[in-house]
C-alpha positions in Angstrom: 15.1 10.1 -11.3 17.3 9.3 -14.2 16.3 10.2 -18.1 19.7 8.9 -19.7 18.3 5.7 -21.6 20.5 2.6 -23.1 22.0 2.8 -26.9 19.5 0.0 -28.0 16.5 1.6 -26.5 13.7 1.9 -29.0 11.3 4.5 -28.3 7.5 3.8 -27.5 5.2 5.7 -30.3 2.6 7.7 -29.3 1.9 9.5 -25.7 1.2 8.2 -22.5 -1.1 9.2 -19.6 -0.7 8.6 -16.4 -3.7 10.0 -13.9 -3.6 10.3 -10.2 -7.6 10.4 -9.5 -8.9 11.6 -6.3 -12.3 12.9 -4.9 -11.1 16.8 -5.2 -8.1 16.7 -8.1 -6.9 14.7 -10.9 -3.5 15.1 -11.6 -2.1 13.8 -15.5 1.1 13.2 -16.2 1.6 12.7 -20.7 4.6 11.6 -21.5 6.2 10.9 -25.6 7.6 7.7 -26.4 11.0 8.7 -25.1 9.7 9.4 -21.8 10.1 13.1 -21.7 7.2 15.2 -19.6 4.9 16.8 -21.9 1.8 18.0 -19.6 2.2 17.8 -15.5 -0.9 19.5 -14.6 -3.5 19.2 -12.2 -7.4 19.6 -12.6 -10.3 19.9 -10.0 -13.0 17.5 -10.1 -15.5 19.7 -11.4 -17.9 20.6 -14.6 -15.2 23.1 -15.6 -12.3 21.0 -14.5 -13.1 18.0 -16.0 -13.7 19.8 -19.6 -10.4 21.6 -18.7 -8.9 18.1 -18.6 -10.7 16.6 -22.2 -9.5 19.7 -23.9 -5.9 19.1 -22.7 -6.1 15.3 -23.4 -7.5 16.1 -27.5 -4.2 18.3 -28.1 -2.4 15.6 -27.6 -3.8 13.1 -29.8 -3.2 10.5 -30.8 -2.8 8.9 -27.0 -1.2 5.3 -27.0 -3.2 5.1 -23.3 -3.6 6.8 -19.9 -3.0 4.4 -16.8 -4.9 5.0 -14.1 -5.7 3.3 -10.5 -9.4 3.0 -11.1 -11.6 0.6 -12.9 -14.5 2.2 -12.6 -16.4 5.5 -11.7 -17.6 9.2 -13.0 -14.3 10.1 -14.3 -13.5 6.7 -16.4 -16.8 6.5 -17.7 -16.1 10.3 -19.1 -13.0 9.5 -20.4 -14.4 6.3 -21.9 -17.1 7.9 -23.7 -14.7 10.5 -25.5 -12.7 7.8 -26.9 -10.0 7.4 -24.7 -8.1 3.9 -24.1 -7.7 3.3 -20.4 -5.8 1.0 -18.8 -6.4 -0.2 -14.8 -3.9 -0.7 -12.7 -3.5 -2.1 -9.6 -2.6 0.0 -6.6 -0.3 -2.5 -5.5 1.8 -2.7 -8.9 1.5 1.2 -8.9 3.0 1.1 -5.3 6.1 -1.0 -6.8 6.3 0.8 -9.5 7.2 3.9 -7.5 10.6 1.4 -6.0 12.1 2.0 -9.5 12.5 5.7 -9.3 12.3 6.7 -5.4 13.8 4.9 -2.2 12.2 7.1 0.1 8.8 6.2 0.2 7.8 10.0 -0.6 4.1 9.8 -2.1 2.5 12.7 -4.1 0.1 13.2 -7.1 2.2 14.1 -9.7 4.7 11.8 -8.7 2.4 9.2 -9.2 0.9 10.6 -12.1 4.4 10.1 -13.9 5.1 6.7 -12.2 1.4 5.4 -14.4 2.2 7.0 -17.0 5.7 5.2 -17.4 4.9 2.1 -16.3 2.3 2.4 -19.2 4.6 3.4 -21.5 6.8 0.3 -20.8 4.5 -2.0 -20.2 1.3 -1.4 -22.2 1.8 -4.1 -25.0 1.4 -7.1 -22.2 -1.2 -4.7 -20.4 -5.1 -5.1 -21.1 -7.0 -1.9 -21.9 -10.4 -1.7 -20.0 -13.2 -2.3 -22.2 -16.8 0.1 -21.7 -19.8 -1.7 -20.5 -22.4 -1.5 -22.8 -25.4 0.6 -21.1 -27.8 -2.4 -20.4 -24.7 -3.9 -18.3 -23.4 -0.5 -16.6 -27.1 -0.8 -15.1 -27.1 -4.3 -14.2 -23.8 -3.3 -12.2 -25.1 -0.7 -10.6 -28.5 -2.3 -9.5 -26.5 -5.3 -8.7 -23.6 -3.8 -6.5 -26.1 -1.7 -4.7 -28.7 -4.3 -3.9 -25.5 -6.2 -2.4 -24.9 -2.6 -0.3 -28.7 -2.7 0.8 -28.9 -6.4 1.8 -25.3 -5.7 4.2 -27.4 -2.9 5.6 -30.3 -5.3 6.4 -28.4 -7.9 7.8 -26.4 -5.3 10.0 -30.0 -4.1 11.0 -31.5 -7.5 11.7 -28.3 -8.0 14.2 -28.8 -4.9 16.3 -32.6 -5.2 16.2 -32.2 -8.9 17.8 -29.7 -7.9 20.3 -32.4 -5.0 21.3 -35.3 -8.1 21.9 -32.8 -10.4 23.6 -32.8 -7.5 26.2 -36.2 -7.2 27.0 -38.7 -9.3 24.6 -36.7 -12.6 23.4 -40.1 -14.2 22.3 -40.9 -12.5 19.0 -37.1 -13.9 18.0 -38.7 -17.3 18.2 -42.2 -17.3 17.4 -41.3 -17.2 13.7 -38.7 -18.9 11.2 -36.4 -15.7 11.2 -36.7 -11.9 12.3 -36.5 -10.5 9.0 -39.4 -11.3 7.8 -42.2 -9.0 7.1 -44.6 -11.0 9.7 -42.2 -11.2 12.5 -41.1 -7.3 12.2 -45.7 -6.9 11.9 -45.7 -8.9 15.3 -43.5 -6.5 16.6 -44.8 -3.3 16.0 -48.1 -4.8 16.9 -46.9 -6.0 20.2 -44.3 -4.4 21.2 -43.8 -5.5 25.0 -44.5 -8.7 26.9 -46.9 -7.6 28.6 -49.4 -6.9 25.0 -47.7 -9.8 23.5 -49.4 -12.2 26.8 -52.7 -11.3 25.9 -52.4 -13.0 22.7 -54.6 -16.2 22.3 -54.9 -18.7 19.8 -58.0 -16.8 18.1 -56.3 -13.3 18.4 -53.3 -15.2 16.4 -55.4 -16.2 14.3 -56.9 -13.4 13.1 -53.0 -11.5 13.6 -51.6 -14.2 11.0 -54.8 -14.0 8.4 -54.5 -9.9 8.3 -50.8 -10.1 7.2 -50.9 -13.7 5.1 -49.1 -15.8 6.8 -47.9 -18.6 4.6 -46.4 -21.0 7.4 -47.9 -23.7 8.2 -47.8 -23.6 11.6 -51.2 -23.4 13.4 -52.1 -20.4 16.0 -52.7 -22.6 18.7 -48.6 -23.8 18.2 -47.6 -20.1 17.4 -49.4 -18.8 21.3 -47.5 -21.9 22.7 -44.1 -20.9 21.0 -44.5 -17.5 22.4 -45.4 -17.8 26.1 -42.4 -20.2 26.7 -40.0 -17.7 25.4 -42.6 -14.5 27.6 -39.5 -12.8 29.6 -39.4 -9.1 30.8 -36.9 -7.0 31.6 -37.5 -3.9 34.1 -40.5 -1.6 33.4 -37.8 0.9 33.0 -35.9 -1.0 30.5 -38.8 -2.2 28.8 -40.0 1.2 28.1 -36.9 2.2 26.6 -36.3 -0.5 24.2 -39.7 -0.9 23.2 -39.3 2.4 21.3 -36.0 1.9 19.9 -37.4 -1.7 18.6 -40.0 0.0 16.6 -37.9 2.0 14.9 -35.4 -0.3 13.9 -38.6 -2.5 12.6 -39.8 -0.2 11.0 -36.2 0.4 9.5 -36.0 -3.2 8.5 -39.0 -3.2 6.9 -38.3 -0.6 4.4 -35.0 -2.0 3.4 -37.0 -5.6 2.9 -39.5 -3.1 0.6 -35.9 -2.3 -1.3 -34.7 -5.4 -1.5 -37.9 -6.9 -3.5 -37.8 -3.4 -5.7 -34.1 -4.0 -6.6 -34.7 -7.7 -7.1 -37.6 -6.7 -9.7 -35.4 -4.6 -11.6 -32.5 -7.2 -11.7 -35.4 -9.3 -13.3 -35.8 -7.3 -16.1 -32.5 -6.6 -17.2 -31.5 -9.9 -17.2 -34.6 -10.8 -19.1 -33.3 -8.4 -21.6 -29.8 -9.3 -22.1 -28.1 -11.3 -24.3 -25.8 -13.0 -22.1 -28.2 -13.6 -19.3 -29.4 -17.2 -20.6 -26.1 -18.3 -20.2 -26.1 -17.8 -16.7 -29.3 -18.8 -15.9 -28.7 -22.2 -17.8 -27.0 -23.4 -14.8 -27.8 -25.7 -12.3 -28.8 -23.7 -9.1 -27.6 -20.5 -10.8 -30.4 -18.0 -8.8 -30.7 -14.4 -10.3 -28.8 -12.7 -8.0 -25.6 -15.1 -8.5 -26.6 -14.8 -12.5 -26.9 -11.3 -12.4 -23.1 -10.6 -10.0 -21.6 -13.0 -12.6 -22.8 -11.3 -15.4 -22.3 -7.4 -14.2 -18.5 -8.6 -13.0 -17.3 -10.4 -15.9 -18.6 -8.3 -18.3 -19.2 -8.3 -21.8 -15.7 -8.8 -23.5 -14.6 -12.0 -24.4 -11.4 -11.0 -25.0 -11.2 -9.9 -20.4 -10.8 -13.2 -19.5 -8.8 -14.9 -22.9 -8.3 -18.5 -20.6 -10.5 -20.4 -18.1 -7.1 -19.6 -15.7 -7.7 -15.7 -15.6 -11.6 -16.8 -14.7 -10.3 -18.8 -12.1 -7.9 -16.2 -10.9 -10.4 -13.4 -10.7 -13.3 -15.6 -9.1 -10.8 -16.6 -6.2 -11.2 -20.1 -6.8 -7.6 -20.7 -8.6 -4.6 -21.5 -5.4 -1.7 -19.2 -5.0 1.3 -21.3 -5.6 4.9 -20.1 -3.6 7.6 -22.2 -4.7 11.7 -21.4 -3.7 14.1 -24.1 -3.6 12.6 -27.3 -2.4 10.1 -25.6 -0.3 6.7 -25.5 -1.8 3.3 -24.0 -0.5 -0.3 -23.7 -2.3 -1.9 -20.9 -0.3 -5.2 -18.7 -0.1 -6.0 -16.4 -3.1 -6.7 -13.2 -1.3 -6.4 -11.1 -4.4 -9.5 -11.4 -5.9 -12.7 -10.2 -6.8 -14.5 -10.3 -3.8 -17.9 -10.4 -5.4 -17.5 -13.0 -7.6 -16.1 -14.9 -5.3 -19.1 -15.1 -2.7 -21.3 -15.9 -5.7 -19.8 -18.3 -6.4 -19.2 -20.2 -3.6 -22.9 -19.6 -2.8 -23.6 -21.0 -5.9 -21.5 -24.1 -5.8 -23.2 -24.4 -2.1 -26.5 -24.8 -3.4 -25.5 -27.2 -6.0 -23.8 -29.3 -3.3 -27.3 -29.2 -1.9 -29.7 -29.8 -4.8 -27.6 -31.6 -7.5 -27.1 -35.5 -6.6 -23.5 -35.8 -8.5 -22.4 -32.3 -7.1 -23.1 -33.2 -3.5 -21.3 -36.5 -3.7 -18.5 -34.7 -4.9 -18.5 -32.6 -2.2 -18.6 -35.6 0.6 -15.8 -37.5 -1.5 -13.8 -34.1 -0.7 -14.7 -33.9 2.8 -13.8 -37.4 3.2 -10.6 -36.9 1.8 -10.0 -34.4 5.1 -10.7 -30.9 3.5 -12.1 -28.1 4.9 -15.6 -26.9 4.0 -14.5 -23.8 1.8 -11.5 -25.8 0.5 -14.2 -28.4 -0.9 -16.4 -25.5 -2.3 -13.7 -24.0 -3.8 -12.6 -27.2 -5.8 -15.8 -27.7 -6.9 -15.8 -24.3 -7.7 -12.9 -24.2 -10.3 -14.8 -26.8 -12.2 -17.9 -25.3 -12.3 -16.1 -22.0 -13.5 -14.5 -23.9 -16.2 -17.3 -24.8 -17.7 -18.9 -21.4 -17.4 -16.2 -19.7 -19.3 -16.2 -22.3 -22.0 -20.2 -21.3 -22.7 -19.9 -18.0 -22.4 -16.9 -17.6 -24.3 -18.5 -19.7 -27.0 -21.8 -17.8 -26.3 -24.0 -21.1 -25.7 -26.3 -21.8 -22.7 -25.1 -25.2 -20.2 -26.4 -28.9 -21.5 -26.6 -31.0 -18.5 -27.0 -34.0 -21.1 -23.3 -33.4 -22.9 -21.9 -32.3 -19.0 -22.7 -35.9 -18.0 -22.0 -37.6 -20.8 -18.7 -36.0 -20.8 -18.1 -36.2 -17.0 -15.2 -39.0 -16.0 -17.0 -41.4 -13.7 -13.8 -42.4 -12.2 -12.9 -40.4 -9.7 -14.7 -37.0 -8.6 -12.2 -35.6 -6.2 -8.7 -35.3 -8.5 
């Protein structure tokens, strides 16, 4: 590591933090504008530590920064609310970032600690600092993110729980429209084996379908017919083992269903309360959930996203261009926020589905040889476009100046 520094080297003002977080330990690294170690300690991620740490970080006042590989969590949130200026970086730029003073690729905390806080130090006037969600959005987040982890749990559920009936009762999986719902998962734990599920009739289904309000509008009589074609058995063996197993992963799917429509309630009413919420939900085919990931991801700070091409850029939507020489290649973002990105493209789905110009769009693209995701993706970046301009300027969509505005000439440039 070399400290000698070039005769027209200006010095950074202020001291720079650097922290290494980890589940355990948090190691800081404060360097002066010069670049000289002032503090290489590290701290345990406790009550005690973490007050340890906040006492350390107030001697040093004022801080230009501290860089550290973590956008969000306990410890930011702590270091957020006692005033401190944070700045996330990437693990990846941290990773190169560790090329300029080691070859050997030698990894340890207060190494790193030193290589954030440096990079900080020469790089923190083109850097971002992370701004603090208000407390109305740090909710909305959480709920949000979390309903996402519950519905992958569900979904995960519903797969093993099918594979179980395709083993020894297949005809619950197509008596009705899907096996998740609350009606098909009743069947199940009413019936659980072929050989109760035969001795249903069109007036025991009847009566089955009226206890648990069955909305369909399939009659009973169709229903008995629907499940007697599909009426296989496996061996009375078999059948006795899975017949427990499938009642417990109904009854497992059921209560994640019950969370699902408690977390969806509570995204409700945050994004009834929140300013930016309207904006969202002024969009064509913009459902809550979509409205509430876009919101809790983008945040509140204007200043975040300062073009439509750093929307673009975190949503996924915006190509990956690789030029050298005359070769040329527009490629896959991968780097992206992986949230965003699936709400969006669900979004632009729907509209493809339910908005006339949208879904001509769409075929135009497909026409023109692109790929599914490649068309949703296009239509995408437009849509985002116009999302950033009303949210930046804080005004909910107007279909009426959209298509007034929109160039009738070609859809598909």
């Amino acid at each position: 590591m070399h400290n000698s520094l070039p005769t027209n080297y200006t010095a950074a003002e202020g001291v720079f933090g650097g922290l290494d977080w980890g589940e355990q330990h948090h190691q800081l690294c404060l360097l002066d504008g010069a670049g000289q170690v002032l503090l290489q300690r590290r701290y345990a991620h406790t009550a005690d530590g973490l007050e340890h740490l906040e006492r350390q970080l107030r001697r040093h006042l004022p801080l230009a920064g501290i860089a550290i590989e973590r956008g969000e969590g306990l410890l930011v949130e702590r270091l957020q609310a006692a005033g401190h200026t944070l700045y996330c970086v990437s693990p990846k730029i941290s990773a190169r970032a560790r090329e300029r003073y080691r070859m050997a690729p030698k990894k340890d905390g207060a190494f790193d600690a030193f290589v954030l806080a440096d990079s900080l130090r020469h790089e923190h006037r083109h850097w971002r600092p992370l701004s603090a969600a208000s407390p109305q959005l740090a909710e909305l987040r959480a709920v949000i993110r979390d309903r996402e982890r519950v519905i992958w749990n569900q979904r995960d559920l519903e797969n093993q729980l099918r594979a179980i009936l395709q083993a020894y009762h297949p005809a619950v999986l197509h008596l009705f429209s899907s096996l998740d719902r609350d009606i098909s998962l009743a069947f199940l734990r009413d019936y659980p084996t072929p050989e109760q599920a035969r001795r249903v009739g069109p007036e025991r289904m009847k009566a089955f379908t009226g206890r648990h309000g069955y909305s369909g509008r399939t009659r009973p009589e169709v229903l008995v017919e629907r499940l007697r074609t599909h009426l296989l058995a496996a061996a009375p063996g078999t059948v006795a083992g899975k017949e427990l197993t499938a009642v417990l992963f109904a009854e497992q799917l059921a209560l994640l269903n019950d969370h699902v429509r408690i977390l969806n309630k509570r995204v409700d009413k945050l994004l009834a309360t929140h300013p930016d919420a309207p904006i969202f939900l002024s969009f064509p085919c913009m459902g809550r959930a979509c409205a509430a990931m876009l919101l809790a991801e983008m945040g509140e700070d204007r200043d975040r996203f300062p073009t439509p091409a750093a929307l673009l850029a975190e949503t996924g939507v915006a190509p990956v261009t690789r030029a050298s020489g005359r070769s040329r290649q527009v490629r896959f973002r991968y780097a992206a926020n992986k949230r965003m990105r699936h709400a969006v493209d669900w979004w632009v789905f729907n509209m493809t589905r339910e908005v006339p110009w949208v879904h001509e769009a769409y075929k135009q693209a497909r026409a023109h040889k692109q790929p599914h995701h490649r068309a949703i993706r296009g239509l995408g970046a437009r849509w985002v476009r116009i999302l950033w301009r009303c949210w930046q300027d804080r005004t909910c969509y107007d279909s009426a100046q959209h298509n007034s505005a929109r160039p009738e000439a070609s859809l598909t440039d």
